[in-house]
N, C-alpha and C positions, 0 to 999 in steps of 0.2 A: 617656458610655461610649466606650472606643476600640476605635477602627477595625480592619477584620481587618487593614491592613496596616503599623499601629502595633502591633497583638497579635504579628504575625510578625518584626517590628523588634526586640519584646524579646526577642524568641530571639537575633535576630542582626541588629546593623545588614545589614551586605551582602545576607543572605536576606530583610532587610525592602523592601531598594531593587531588587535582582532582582524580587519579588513585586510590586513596583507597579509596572517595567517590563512585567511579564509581564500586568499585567490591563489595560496600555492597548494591550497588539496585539489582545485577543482577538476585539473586533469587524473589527476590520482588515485582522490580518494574525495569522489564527488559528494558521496552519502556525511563524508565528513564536514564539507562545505557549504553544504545543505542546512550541516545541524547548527554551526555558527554563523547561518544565515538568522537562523530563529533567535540564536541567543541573541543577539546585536538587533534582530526587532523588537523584542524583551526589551532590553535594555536602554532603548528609545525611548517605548511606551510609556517605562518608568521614573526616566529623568523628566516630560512631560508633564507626567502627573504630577512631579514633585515643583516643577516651574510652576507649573497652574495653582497650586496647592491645593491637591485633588488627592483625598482618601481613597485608596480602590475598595471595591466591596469584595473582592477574592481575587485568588493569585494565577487564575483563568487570563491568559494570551486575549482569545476572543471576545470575555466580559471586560479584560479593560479595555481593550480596543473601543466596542461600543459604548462602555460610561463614557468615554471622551468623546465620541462624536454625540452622540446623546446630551453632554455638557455645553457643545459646540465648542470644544477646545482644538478640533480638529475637520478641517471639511471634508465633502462626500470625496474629492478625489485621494487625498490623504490616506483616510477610513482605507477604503479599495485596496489602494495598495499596501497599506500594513496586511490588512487579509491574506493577499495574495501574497506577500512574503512568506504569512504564517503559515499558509498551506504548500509554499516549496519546502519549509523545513518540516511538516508533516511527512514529506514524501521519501524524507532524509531519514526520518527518524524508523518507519517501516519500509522498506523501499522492497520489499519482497510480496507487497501487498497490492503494487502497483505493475509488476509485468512488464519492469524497462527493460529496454538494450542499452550495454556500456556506453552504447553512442547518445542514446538519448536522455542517459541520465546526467552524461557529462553538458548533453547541453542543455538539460535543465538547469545545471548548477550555473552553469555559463548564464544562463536567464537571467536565473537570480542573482548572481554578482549587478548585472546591469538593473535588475528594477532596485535594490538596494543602493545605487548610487542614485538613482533616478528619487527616490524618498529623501535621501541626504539633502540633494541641490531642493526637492520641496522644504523637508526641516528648515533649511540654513537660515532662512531670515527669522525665525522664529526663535530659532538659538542663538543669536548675534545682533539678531536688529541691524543687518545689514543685506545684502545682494546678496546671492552665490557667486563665487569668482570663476573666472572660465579656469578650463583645467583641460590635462592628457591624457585619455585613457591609455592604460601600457597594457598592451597585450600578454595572456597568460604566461608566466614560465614554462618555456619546454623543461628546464631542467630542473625542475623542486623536485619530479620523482626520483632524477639521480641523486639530486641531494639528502633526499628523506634515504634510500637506500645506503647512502654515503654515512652518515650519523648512525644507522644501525646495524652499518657491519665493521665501521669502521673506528667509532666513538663510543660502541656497543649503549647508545641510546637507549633508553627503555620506551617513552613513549613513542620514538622513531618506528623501532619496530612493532612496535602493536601497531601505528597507522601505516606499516607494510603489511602487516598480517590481515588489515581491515580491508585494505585496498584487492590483495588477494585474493579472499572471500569472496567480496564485490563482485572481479572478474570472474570469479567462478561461478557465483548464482547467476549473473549476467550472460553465461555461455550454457548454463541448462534452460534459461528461456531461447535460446537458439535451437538446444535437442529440442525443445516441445513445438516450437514452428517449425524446424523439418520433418518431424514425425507425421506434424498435421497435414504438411504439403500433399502425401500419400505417396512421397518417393520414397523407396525402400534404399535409400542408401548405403547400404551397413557400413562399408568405409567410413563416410562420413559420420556416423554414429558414434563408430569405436574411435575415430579420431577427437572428437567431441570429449567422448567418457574421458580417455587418455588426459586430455588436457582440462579437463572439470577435476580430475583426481587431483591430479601434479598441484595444481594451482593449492586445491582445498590443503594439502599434506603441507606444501612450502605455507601457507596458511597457520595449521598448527602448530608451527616448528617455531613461529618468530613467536604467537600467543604463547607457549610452552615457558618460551626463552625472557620473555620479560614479564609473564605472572609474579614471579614471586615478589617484584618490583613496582609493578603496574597495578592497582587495582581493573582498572577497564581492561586491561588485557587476561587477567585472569580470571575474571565473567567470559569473556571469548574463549581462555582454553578451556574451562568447564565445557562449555556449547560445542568446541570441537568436540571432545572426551565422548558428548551426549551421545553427538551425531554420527560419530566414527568418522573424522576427516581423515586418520592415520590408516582406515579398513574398519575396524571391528569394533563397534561402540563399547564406550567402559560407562557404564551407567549411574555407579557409585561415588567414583571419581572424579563424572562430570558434574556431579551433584553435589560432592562436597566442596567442591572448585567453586561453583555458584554459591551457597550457603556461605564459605568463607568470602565472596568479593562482596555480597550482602553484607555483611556484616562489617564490614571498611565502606560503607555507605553508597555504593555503584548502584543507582537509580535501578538501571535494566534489570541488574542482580534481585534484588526489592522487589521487582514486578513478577519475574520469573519463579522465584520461591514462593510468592504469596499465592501462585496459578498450583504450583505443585502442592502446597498444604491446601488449595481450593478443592483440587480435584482426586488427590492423593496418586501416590505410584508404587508400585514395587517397595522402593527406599523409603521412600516418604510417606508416612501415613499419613490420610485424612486428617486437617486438625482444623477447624474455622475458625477458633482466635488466635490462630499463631498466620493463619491466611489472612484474617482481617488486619492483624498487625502490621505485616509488608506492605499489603495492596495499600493500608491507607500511609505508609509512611512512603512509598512510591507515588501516590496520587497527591500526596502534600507536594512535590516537587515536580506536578504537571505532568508526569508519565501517563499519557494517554491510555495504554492499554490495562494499567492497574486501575483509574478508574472505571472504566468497563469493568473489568474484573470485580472490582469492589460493588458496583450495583446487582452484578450476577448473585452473589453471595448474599446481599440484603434481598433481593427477590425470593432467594431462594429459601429466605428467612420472611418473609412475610412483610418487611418494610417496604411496603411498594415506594413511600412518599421519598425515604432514603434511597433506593436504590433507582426512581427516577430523577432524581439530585445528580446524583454518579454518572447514569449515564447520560443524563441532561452534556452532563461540564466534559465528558469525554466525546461525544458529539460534536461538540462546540470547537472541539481542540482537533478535531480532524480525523476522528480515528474512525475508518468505515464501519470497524464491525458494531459498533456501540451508533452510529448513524441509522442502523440498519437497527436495530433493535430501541433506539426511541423512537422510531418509525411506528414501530408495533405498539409499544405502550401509548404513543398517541391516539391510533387507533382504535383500542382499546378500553381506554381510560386506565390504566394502570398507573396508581400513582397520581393521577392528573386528570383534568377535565377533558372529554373527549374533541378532539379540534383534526378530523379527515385531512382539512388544508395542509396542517402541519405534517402528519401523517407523510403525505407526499412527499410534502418538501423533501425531508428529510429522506424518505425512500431514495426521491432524485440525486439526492446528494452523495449517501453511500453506493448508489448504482455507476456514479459518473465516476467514484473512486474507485469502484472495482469489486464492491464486493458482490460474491457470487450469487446468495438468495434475495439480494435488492437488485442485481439486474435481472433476474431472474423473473421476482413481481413486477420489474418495471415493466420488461417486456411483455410481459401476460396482460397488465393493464394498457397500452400501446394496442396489441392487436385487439383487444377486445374493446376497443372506442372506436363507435362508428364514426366519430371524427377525426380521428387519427388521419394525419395525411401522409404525405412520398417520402419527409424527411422521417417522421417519427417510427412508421415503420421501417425503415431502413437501419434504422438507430436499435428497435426493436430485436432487427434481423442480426447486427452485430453483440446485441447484447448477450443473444441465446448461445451463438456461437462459442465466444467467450467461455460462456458458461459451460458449455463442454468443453470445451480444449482444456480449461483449467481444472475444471471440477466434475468432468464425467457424469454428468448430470443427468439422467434417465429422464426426468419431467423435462429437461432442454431438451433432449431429444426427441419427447414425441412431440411438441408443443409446436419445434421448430418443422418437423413432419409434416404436421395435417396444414401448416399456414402453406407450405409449398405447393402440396397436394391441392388444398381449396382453392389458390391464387391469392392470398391475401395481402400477398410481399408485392404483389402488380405483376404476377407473374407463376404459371404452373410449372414446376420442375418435379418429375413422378419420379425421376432416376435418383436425387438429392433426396426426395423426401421415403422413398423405397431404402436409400443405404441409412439413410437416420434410423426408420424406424427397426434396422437389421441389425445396429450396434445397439437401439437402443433394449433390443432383446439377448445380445450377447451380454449386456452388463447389470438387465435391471433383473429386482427380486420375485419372488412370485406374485405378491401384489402386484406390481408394476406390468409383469404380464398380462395380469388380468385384464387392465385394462388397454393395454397394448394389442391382446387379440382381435377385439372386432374392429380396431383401426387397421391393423394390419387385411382382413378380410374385405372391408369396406375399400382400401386401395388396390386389391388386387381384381376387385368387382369392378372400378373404373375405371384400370388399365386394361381389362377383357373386354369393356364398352368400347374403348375409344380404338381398340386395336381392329374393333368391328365395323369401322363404317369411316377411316382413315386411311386413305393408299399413297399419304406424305411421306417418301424414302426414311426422310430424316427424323422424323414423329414415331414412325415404327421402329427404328433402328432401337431411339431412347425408351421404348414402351417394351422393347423386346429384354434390353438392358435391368431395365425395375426391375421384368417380370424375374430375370434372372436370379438377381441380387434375393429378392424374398425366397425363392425355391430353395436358394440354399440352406435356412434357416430351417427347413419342414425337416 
């Protein structure tokens, strides 16, 4: 019987040899797997439209997706999972935005290899005017990472080793979301910590070493050792040098590179002066080539210039293309009416949608709007309750903090915890400003007036125990 990636071959040689590029990153260098998941649903879309003899109106993943279903050249189960293809390779293309473990990035990639085949066997009669043929799936290569490792030390590979240098990274930001969940656990491991750091180093440095080694060869790889350079993955950030490393892979046409230069002449730095047409240059010759976070970028910059109508364009089509932080800010502009006719409905959506991808001030309103709906039920407050969370662990959030407080305190989670909502509202005065105190005070008073009621007229061992505990936690704070 053959193979799923001889099955994918007779669709198309080149979709057959992409597809077996793409299943030997996925243990590897998953974010890589991810990204030629997207390309290869691109490239669907666009043979499609070309069969159909279909103009696309832009070079937007999401708006050709829907002219075709919108054409009826493709139906609602189709539609679906092109989406969902295009939102695993969103997650490929930031994956620092999303708070994976190695484990569960690799099996998203794993996902998406299978809904990707799952689309193909739909395509096939559309492309052939015939059946899909039965087929085998072959289980992942254990061994491409020895191989990818093999060509870059031993064929001294260029692009080998930058997707060693990639894969590296990966596991290194992949083990600082391990430090930030045993941090939050509240065990004070230090061993485990310094073991952590020790192994986040190593990784990041063996990281810089292969990006170093194949820059002057690679364009993509030397956008990456700029980013090392930036960040200090050797120790000691070189700021200049990570900058000129980035400006030179910009200019050999590396997308990231383009996106990242046009954010520094947006905001300026040290090196880099302020300059808005040398930012509007990148951002738009990045967002010509669907780099999601340069169109955000580029609506920042027309807002910031007064083109509402432009820079809700921008961030309309970066929205669209997955990217949470520009979800979370056409959020607002819907809102608003910035740019656009005022529509609440959409508003939401869109809130919903950068909240479930993670970003920090849409889960943040979601959650605010969740507990403040008197219809809110078990599930949405629960969802609420993980949002706020979130929103501290990741972004120390002083408004998560008390917000997540008073709903414990009040029972509005379906449940009163004085001891949870006493240590929130104790960090949330170790980190917030003096504003945030202010209003932090009469919550903190108002909880310590409840925990004095209830300590009054309660003789439950285990009620006073946790009532004695609160009262603790706030004392120390005075």
């Amino acid at each position: 019987m053959r193979s799923d990636v001889e099955f994918v071959s007779q669709l198309s040689a080149r979709l057959g040899a992409d597809y077996s590029e793409t299943k030997s990153y996925v243990r590897d260098v998953p974010t890589q797997a991810l990204l030629h998941i997207r390309s290869m649903t691109h490239w669907l879309v666009n043979q499609i439209g070309q069969m159909q003899q279909l103009t696309f109106d832009g070079p937007n993943l999401y708006d050709r997706i829907e002219q075709l279903n919108k054409q009826r050249l493709i139906n609602v189960r189709t539609t679906r999972l092109l989406h969902k293809l295009r939102g695993h390779g969103n997650r490929g293309a930031h994956p620092e935005k999303y708070h994976l473990s190695s484990t569960q990035l690799v099996a998203l990639a794993e996902k998406a290899v299978a809904d990707f085949l799952a689309l193909i066997e739909m395509l096939y009669p559309l492309f052939t005017q015939q059946q899909a043929p039965s087929f085998a799936f072959v289980h992942f290569d254990q061994s491409a990472g020895r191989d990818l490792c093999y060509r870059a030390i031993m064929e001294d590979d260029h692009h080998a080793q930058y997707l060693v240098g990639m894969s590296l990274k990966n596991k290194a930001l992949m083990l600082k979301e391990q430090q930030l969940a045993l941090a939050d656990s509240g065990e004070q491991d230090v061993e485990a910590q310094a073991l952590l750091n020790k192994s986040v180093s190593a990784k990041l440095e063996n990281a810089a070493y292969w990006f170093a080694k194949a820059g002057p060869f690679d364009a993509d790889a030397l956008f990456e050792h700029g980013v090392a350079l930036l960040h200090g993955y050797l120790g000691e950030a070189d700021e200049v040098a990570g900058q000129a490393a980035i400006k030179q892979a910009a200019e050999q046409g590396v997308v990231n590179a383009m996106a990242l230069l046009g954010y520094f002449y947006l905001v300026g730095s040290h090196q880099i002066a302020q300059d808005l047409k040398l930012a509007e240059h990148y951002l738009y010759a990045a967002a010509q080539q669907e780099q999601a976070e340069a169109m955000s970028n580029l609506g920042v910059l027309y807002y910031q210039q007064g083109q509402l109508e432009q820079a809700y364009d921008c961030i309309s089509r970066a929205a669209k293309s997955g990217f949470p932080n520009a979800q979370y800010h056409l959020a607002l502009m819907l809102a608003n009416g910035d740019g656009c006719q005022i529509d609440l409905g959409g508003s939401e959506h869109w809130l919903a949608e950068a909240a479930e991808q993670g970003q920090l001030d849409a889960m943040l309103a979601r959650a605010q709007h969740m507990l403040n709906d008197d219809n809110a039920f078990g599930e949405q407050l629960s969802q609420a309750e993980v949002y706020l969370r979130d929103v501290i662990r990741y972004g120390r959030s002083v408004p998560a903090m008390i917000e997540l407080s008073v709903a414990l305190a009040d029972g509005v989670l379906g449940r009163i915890d004085v001891v949870g909502a006493a240590a929130l509202l104790k960090m949330a005065a170790d980190y917030g400003n003096e504003q945030e105190l202010q209003v932090i005070e009469p919550i903190w008073q108002s909880l310590e007036m409840q925990i004095e009621s209830v300590i009054a007229v309660t003789q439950a061992k285990d009620q006073l125990k946790s009532l004695y505990r609160a009262q603790e936690l706030l004392s120390w704070a005075e």
